[in-house]
N, C-alpha and C positions, 0 to 999 in steps of 0.2 A: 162062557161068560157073556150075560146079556149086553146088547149093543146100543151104547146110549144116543137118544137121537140131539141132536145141537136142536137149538134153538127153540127149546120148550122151555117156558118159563121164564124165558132169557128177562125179561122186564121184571120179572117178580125179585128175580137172584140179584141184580144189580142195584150195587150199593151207589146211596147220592154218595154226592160229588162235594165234602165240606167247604170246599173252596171256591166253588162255582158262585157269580152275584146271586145274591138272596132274591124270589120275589118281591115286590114291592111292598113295603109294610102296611097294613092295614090304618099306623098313624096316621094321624095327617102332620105335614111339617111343621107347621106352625104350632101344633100341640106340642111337639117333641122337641122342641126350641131349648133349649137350656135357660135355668132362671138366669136373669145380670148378679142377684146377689148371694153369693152363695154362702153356705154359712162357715163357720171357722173348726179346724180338726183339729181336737185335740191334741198335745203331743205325746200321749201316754200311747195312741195307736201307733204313734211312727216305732215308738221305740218295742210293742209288742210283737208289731211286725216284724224288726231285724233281728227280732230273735229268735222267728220261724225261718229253718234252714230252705226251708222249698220254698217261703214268699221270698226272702231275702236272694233266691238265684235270678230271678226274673228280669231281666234288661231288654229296652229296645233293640233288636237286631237292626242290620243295615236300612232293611227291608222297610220295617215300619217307621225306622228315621228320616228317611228321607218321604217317607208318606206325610208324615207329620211336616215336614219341611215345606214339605212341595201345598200343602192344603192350609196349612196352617191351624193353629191352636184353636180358633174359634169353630172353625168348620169339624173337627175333630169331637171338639166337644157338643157339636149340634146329632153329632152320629152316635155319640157316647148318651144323649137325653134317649133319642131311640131306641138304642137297643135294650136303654133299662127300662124304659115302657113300656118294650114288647117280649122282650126275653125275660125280667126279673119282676116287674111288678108286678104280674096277678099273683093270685093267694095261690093258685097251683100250676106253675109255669110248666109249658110243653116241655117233654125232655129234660127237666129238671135236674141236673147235676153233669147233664153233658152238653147244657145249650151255648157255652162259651167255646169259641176254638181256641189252641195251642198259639195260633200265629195268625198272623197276614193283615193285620188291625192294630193299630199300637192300642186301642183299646182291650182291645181281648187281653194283648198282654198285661194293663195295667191291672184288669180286672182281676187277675189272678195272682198279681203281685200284693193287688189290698185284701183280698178277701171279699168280693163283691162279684165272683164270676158266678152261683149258683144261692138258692135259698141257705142251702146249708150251711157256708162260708157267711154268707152275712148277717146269719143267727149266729153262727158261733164269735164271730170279730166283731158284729157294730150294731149287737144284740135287738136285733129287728126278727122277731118271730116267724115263724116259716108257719105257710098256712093261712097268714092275712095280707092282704094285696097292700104294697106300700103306698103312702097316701104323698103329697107332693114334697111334703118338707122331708122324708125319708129319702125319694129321690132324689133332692136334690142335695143330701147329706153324701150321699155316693156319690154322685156327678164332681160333689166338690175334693172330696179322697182321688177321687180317679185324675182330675184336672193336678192336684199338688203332688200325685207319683207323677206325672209325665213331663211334671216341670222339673222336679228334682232328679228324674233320671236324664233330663235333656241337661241339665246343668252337670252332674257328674260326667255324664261323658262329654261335656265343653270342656271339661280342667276345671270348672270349677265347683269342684268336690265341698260336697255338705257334710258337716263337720258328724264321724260313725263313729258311736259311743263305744266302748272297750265290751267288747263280749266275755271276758272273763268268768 
């Protein structure tokens, strides 16, 4: 049996690190700023969402509760303008249906709780066509979905629970 030598390719085989800080975004902050006015969500999406079994599991963990705690709302949502800037708005985003992660960001989780973490999700829930770069009021139609899951999940899990229609 041939004798493999270590350390050949070693850089090529190793996989990143999805948790590692991102480099620095090509934004600039002040473009990625979140609008003040955002616009109003329907509630026909609250209720099509809770009736998706995998959007409707999604909660903040410890993890990102206390992110959200410790940064605050508005700081959260200035990080939530960026990554739709740079992860969803072009017409063909890098990595396209895996550039949101699982964890570590209470955005990432909300994202996948609205249906906003890849083009495909946000054509099929907030019927914005995949293949055209979303223009600002797109963005900030998501920015404002993502800001009302992370209030209503920071309120259900305060006790005080938003009143969940009968799934029957």
């Amino acid at each position: 049996m041939p004798r493999r030598r270590t350390g050949r390719d070693a850089a090529a085989t190793r996989q990143a690190d999805l948790f590692a800080p991102a480099p620095p975004d090509p934004v600039a902050p002040e473009q990625a700023a979140p609008p003040r006015d955002l616009p109003a969500i329907p509630a026909a999406l609250w209720e099509r969402l809770a009736y998706s079994r995998f959007r409707a599991r999604f909660h903040l963990g410890a993890r990102e509760r206390a992110y959200l705690d410790r940064h605050g709302l508005p700081e959260v949502m200035t990080h939530a303008a960026r990554f739709l800037a740079t992860r969803l708005a072009p017409a063909h985003p890098d990595k396209d249906g895996r550039q949101t992660p699982w964890r570590g960001h209470p955005v990432f989780i909300a994202q996948h709780a609205t249906g906003t973490c890849c083009r495909g999700c946000v054509a099929k829930w907030h019927a914005m066509p995949a293949g055209q770069p979303l223009d600002d009021g797109q963005q900030a139609y998501l920015l404002a979905v993502i800001q009302e899951w992370l209030r209503r999940d920071a309120a259900a899990q305060d006790g005080a629970d938003t009143p969940i229609s009968d799934r029957r």
